[in-house]
Structures are given as C-alpha cells and as structure tokens.
C-alpha positions as a LaTeX table, in Angstrom:
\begin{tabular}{lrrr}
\hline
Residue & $x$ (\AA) & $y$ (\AA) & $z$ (\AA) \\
\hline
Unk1 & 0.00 & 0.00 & 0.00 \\
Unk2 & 1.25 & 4.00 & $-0.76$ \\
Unk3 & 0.79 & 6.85 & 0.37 \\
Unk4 & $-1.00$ & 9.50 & $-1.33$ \\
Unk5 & 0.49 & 12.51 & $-0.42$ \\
Unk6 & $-0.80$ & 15.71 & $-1.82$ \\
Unk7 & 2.46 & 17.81 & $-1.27$ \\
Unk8 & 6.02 & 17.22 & $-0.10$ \\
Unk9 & 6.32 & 15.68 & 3.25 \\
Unk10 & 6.92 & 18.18 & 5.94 \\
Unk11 & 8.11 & 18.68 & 9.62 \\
Unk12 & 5.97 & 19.54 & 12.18 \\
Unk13 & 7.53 & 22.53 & 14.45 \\
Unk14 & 6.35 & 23.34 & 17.66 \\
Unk15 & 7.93 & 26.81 & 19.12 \\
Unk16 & 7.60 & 27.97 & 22.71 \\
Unk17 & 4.22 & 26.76 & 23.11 \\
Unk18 & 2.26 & 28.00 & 26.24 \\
Unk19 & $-1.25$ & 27.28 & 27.18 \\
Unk20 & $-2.97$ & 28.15 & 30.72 \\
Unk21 & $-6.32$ & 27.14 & 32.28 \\
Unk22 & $-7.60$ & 29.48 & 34.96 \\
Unk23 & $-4.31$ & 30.67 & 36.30 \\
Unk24 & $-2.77$ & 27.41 & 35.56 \\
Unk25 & 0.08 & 26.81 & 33.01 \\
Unk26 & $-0.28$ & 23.40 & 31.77 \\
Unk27 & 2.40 & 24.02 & 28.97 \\
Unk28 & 5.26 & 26.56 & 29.53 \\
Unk29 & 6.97 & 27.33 & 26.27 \\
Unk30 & 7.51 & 23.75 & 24.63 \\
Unk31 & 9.62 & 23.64 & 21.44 \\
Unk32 & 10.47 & 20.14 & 19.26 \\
Unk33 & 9.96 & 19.27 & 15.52 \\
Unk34 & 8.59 & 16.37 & 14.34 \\
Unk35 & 10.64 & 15.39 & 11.35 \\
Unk36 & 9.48 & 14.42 & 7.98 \\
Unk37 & 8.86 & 9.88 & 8.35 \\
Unk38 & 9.90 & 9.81 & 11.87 \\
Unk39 & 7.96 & 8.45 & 15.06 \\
Unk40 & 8.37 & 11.48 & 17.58 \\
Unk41 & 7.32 & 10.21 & 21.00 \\
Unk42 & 5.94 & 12.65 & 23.51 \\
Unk43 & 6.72 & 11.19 & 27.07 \\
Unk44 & 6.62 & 12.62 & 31.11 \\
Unk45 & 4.88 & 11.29 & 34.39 \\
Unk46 & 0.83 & 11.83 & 34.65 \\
Unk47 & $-0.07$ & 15.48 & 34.72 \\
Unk48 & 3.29 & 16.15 & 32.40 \\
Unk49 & 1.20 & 17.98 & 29.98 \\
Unk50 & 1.68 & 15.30 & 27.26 \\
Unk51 & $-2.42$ & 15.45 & 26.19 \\
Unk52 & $-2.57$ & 19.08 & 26.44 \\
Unk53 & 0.10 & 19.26 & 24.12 \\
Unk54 & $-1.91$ & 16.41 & 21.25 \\
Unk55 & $-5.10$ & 19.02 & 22.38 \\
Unk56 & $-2.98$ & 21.74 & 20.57 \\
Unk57 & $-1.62$ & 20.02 & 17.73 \\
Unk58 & $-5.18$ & 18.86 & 16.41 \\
Unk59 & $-6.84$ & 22.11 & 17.31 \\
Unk60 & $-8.91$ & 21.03 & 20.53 \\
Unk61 & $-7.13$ & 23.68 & 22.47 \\
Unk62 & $-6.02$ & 27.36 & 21.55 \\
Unk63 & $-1.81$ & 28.18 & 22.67 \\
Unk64 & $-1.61$ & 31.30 & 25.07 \\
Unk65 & 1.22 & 31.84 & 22.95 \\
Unk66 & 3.88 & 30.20 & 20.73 \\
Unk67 & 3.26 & 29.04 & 17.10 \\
Unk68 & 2.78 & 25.31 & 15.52 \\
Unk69 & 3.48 & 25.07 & 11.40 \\
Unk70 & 3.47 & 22.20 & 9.31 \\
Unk71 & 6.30 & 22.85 & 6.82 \\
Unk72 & 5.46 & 26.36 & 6.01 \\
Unk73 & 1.49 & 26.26 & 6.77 \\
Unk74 & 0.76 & 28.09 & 10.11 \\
Unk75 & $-1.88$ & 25.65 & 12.39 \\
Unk76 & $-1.64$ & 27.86 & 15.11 \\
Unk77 & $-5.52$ & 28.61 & 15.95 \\
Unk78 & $-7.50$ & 26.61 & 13.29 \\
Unk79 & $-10.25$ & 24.45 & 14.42 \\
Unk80 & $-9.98$ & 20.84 & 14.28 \\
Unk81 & $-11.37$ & 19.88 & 11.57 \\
Unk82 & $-9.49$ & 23.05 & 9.26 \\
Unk83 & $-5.53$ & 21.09 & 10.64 \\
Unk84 & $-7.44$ & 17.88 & 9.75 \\
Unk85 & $-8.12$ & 19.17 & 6.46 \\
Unk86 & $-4.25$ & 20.04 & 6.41 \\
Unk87 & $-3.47$ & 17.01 & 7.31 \\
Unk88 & $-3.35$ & 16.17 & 10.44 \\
Unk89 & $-5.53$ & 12.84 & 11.89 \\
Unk90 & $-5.37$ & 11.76 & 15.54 \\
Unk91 & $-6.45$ & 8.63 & 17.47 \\
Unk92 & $-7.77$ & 8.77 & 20.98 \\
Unk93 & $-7.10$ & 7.33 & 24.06 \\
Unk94 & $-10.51$ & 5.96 & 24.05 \\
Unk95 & $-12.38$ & 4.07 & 21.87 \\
Unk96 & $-14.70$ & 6.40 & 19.80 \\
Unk97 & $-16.18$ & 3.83 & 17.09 \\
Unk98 & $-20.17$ & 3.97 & 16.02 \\
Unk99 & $-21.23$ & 0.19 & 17.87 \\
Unk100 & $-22.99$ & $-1.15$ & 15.11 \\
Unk101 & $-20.81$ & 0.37 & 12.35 \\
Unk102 & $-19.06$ & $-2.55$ & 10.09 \\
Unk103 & $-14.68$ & $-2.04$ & 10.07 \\
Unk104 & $-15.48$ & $-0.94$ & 6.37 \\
Unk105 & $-18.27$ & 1.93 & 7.15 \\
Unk106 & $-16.01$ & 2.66 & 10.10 \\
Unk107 & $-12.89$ & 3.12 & 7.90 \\
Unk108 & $-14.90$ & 4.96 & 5.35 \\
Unk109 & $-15.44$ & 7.67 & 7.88 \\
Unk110 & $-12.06$ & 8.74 & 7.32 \\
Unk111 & $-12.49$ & 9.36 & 3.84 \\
Unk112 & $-14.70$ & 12.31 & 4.40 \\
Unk113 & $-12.71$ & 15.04 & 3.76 \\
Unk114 & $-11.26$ & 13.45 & 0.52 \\
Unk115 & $-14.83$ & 13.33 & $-0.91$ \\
Unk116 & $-15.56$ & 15.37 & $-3.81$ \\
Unk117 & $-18.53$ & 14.13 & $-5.03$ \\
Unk118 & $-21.64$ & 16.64 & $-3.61$ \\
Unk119 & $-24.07$ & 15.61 & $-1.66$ \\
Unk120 & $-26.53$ & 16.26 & $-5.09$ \\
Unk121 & $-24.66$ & 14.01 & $-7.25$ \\
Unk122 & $-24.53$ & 11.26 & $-4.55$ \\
Unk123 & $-28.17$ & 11.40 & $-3.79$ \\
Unk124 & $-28.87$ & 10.86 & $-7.64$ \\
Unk125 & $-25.88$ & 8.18 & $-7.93$ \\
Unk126 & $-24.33$ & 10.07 & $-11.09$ \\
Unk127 & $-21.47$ & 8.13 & $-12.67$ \\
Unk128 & $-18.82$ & 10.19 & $-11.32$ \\
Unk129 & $-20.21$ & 9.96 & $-7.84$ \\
Unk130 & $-20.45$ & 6.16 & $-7.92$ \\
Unk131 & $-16.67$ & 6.30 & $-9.43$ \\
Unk132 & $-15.77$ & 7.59 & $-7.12$ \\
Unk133 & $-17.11$ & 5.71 & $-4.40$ \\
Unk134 & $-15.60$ & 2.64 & $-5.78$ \\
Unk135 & $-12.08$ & 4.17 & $-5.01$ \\
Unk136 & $-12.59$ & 5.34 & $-1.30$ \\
Unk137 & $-13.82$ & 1.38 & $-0.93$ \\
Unk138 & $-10.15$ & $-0.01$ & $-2.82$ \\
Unk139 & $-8.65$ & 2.31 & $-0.57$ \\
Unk140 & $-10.32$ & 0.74 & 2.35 \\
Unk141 & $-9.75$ & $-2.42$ & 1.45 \\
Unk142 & $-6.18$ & $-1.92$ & 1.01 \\
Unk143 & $-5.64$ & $-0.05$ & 4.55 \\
Unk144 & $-7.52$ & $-3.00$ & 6.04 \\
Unk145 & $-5.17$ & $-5.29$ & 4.81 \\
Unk146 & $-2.02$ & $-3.31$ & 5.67 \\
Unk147 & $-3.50$ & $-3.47$ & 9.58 \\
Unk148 & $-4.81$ & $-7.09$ & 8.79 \\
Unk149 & $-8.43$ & $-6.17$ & 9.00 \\
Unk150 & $-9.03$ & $-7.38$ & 5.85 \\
Unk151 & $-11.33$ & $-10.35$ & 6.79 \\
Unk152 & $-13.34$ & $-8.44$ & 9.28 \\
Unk153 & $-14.58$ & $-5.74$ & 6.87 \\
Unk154 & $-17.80$ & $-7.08$ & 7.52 \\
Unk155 & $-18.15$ & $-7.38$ & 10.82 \\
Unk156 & $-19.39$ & $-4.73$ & 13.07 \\
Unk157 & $-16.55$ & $-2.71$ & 14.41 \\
Unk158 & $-17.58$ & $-3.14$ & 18.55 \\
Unk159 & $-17.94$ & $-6.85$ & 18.36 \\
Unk160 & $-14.10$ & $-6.88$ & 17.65 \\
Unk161 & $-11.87$ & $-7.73$ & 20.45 \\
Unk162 & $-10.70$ & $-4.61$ & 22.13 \\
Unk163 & $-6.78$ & $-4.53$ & 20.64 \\
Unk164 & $-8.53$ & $-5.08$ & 16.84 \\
Unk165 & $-11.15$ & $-1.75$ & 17.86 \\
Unk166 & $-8.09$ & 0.35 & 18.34 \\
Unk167 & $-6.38$ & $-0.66$ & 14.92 \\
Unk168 & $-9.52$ & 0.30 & 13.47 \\
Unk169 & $-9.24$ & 4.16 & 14.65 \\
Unk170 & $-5.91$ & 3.99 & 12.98 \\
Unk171 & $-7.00$ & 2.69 & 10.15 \\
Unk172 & $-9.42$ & 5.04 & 10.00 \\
Unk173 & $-7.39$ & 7.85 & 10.64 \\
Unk174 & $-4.98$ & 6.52 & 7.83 \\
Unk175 & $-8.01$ & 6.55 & 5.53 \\
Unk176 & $-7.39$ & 10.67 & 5.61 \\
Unk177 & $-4.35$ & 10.40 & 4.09 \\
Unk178 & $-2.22$ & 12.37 & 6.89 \\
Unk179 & 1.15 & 14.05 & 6.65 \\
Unk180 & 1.28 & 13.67 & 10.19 \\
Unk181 & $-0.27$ & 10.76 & 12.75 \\
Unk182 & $-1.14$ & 12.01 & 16.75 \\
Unk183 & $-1.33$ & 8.52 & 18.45 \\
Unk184 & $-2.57$ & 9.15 & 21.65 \\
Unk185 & $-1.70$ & 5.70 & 23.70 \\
Unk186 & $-1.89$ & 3.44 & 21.10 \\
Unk187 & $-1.16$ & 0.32 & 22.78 \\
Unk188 & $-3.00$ & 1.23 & 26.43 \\
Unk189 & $-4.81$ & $-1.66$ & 27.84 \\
Unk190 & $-3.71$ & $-4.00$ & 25.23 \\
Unk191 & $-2.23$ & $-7.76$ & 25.75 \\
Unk192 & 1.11 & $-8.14$ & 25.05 \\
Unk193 & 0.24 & $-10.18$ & 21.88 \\
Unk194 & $-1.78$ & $-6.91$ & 20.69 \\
Unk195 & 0.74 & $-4.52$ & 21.56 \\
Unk196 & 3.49 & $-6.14$ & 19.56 \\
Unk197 & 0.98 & $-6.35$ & 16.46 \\
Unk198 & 0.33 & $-2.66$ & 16.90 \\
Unk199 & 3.86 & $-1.83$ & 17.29 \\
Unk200 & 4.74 & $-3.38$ & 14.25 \\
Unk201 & 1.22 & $-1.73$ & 12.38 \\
Unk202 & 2.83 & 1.76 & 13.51 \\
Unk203 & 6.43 & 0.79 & 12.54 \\
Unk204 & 4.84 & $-0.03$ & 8.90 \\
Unk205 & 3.38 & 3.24 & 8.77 \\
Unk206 & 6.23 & 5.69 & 9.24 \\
Unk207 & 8.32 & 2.70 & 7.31 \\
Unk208 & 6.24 & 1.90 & 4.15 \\
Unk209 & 4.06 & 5.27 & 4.12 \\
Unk210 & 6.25 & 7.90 & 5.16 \\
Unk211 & 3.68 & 9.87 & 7.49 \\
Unk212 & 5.06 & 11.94 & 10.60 \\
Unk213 & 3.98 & 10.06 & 13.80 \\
Unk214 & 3.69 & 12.05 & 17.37 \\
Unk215 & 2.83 & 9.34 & 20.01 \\
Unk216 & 2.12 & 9.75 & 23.88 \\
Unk217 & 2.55 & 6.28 & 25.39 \\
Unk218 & 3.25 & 5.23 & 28.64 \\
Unk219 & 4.75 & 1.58 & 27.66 \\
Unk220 & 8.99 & 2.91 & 27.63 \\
Unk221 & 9.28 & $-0.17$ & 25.91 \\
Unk222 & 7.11 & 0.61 & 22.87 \\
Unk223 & 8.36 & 4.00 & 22.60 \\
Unk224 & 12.06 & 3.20 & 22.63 \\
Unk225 & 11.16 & 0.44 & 20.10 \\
Unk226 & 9.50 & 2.95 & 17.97 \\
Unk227 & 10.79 & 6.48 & 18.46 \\
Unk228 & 13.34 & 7.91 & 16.48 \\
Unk229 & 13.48 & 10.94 & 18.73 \\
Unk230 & 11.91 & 11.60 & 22.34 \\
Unk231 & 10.86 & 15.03 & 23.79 \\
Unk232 & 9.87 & 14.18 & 27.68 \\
Unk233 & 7.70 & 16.63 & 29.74 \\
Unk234 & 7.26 & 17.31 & 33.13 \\
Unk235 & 4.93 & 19.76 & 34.53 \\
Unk236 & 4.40 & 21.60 & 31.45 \\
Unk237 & 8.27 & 21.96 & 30.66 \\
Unk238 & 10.44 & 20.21 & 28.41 \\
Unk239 & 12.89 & 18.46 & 30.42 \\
Unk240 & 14.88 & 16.47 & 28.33 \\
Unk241 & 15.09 & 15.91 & 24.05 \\
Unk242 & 16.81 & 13.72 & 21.82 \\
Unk243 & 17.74 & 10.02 & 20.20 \\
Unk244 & 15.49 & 7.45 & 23.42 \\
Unk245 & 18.99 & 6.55 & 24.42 \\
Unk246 & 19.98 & 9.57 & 25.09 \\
Unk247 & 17.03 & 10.53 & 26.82 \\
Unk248 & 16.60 & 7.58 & 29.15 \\
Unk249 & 19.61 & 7.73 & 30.81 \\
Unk250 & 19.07 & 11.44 & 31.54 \\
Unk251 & 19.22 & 12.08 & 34.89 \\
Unk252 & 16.43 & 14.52 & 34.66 \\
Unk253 & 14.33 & 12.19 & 32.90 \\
Unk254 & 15.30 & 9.60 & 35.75 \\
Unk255 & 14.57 & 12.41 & 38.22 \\
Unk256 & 11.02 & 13.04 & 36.72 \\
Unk257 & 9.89 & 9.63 & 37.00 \\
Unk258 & 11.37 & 8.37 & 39.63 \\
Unk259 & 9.96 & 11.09 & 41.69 \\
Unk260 & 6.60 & 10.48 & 39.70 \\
Unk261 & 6.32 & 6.81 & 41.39 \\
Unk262 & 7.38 & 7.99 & 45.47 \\
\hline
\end{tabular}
C-alpha cells in the first residue's frame, strides 16, 4: 500500500508553546519538531502535559502563545477539523467507534474530507459519484489489509476484540491520508500479543508510508522500540530531548519519573 500525499512531506515545528487554564500553566513554552517519516514520541509522568500538548496540535485547544506550522502552513488557531483538512488525523485514548458500524463503514469515515462528489450528485448516484465511491472502498480495502483487518470488513466494528477496535481508529485515521499521525496511547490496555501487532502496524506506517507520527505512550518499551526521537515533559516543561537513548539515561528524565512513582 502507498501513500497519497498531496504535497512534499513536511516537519511539524512546535515553538515555545504555552497554554494556561484558569491561572494554571499546563504548557510553559515547549519547542520540538517532528521530522518528515519519523515516530516522535511525547513522554513525562501523569499530569506532564503530554495530552494538552496532542489538544494543541489537532486544534482542541487554543496556545496562550507560541506558534505550531506544518512545513510552512501556520496551524496555530485553526479548528480541528481546518488542521485535519491540512493534514493532520489523531487517534484517541478511548475508543470512539459507532457500535454497530461494520470495520469498512467505520474506515470509510475517514475518507470524508477526501470526498468530492456533492451531496446532489450522490443522492442521484451520477457516474462520477459512484466512481468515485468505488475508489474510497479499494482504498479501504487496502488499509484494512495493511492493519490485517481485511477479513473483518464485515463485521461490526464493537464486536471486535478490544486490541482489533483500536487498529480500526488507525486505520481510520490513515483513511485521511495524513502528513502527520497524533497517536494518543496506542497500545493502552492491550495484551502483550496486541501490543506487539500494533507496534509493528505503527512501525509499517512511518516505514512503508512515510507519514510523521507524534505518540504519547506510557509503555517505555514501545516507545524506545518505535521512536526515532523523544521530547519528555514534566509539569508543562520540556525536560529532556533527543535520540530514546539519550534521553533515558538522563538524569532529569530519571529524576522526573522516579519522583513520579514515590
């Protein structure tokens, strides 16, 4: 399966991000780049400021301050679904798939914004509309089989077992064609059978379709796995930055967790 990427692949650059809730800075001027084809992880103890941070990048919350541009486009500000229009497709922590939904109608959510056809032409099943159609359903097809889904296209997304749900929010949020992925604890509550398929679903990704990934996960053993580079939080700061050997033996990342666990 290929990408279809609409421009050049771009980095994602965060600069000196700050956002505050009543008085409270949950951010305080964060800074990495996500490079073009890389897995970025996006660590720190519970309260870090890791999911405020994914809140920003898809548009959920405004910056106090600070900037975040995809190559040269500025998403500093837009609503959701403008950066998802930009590129941008995130997964959640938890499970948002309609119940009785099949994995194919599920997936085809995610072709939304790539639909040209108006909702005129589709009522009245015009050639070009149903031409159309036909190609968002190969291109389901073939992301089902790249996260080996392909036999349950059928099936009704919520009878799957749990780890099989979650690889069909990231198939559906490949269906959007992204530049970059937010993975938002990907492999959270999973066995260790299912995380070690979804590892090697999100390896395949930044491997064999290029796209930017920015996870939060909590499993270090994932995101050293996975992450080309590692940007660690703590209290709204970053703390730490760099290759996840590097940052794991920093004693401010040691510091941060091990102070996290007393």
């Amino acid at each position: 399966m290929t990408a279809v990427q609409e421009t050049a692949p771009a980095a994602l650059a965060v600069r000196d991000v700050t956002v505050r809730f009543a008085g409270l800075t949950a951010l305080d001027g964060v800074s990495f780049t996500v490079e073009p084809g890389s897995v970025h992880a996006v660590i720190g103890p519970n309260g870090a400021g890791k999911s405020t941070c994914f809140n920003v990048l898809s548009g959920v919350y405004r910056a106090a301050s600070g900037t975040v541009h995809l190559g040269t486009t500025e998403l500093t500000g837009l609503a959701p679904h403008e950066i998802a229009r930009l590129g941008v497709a995130r997964t959640f922590q938890n499970i948002a798939l309609p119940p009785h939904a099949t994995v194919a109608d599920s997936l085809l959510l995610g072709r939304h914004r790539l639909t040209r056809a108006g909702f005129l032409a589709s009522g009245l099943r015009l050639p070009s509309a149903a031409r159309e159609a036909r190609r968002h359903l190969d291109r389901v097809r073939e992301i089902a089989e790249f996260i080996g889904l392909e036999k349950e296209l059928d099936r009704p997304a919520g009878a799957l077992p749990y780890g099989q749900q979650k690889l069909v929010e990231l198939g559906r949020a490949l269906c959007m064609e992204p530049q970059v992925l937010l993975l938002d604890e990907p492999v959270a509550g999973m066995t260790a059978d299912e995380r070690r398929r979804t590892a090697a679903v999100v390896a395949g990704v930044r491997d064999s379709l290029g796209i930017s990934i920015v996870l939060v996960e909590h499993d270090m053993g994932v995101v050293m796995r996975l992450a080309d580079a590692v940007t660690v939080l703590d209290f709204g700061r970053r703390i730490s930055g760099g290759a996840p050997a590097e940052v794991q033996n920093d004693p401010a990342v040691v510091q941060a967790y091990l102070g996290a666990q007393e």
